[in-house]
N, C-alpha and C positions, 0 to 999 in steps of 0.2 A: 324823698317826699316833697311834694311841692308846696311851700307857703307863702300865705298872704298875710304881709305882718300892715297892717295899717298905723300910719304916724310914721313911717319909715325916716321922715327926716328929722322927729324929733330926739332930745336924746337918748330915749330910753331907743328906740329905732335903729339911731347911728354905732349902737353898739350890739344888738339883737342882731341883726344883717349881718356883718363879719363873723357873728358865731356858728350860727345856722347855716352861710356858707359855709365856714371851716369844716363843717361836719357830713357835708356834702348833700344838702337841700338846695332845691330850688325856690329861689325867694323870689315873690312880688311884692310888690312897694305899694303902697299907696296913699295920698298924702293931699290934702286939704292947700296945704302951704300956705298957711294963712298964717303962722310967724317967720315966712322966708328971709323975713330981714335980720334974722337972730341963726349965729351959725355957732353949731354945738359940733363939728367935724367936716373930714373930707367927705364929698358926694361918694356912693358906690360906684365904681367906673363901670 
């Protein structure tokens, strides 16, 4: 299934994204970035 998680970089995101891949979706991202300067994890490679 493919998804659009939006906020992807924040934290609730940085960990939604690893799971949803784990389980084998496809995820899109999408993100404002407007607290870029605040890092809650690794980027998704």
């Amino acid at each position: 299934m493919r998804v659009l998680v939006t906020g992807n970089k924040g934290y609730i995101g940085t960990v939604l994204v690893p799971m949803l891949q784990a389980e084998g979706h496809e995820v899109v991202g999408l993100d404002s970035d407007l607290y870029r300067h605040c890092t809650f994890g690794e980027p998704p490679a």
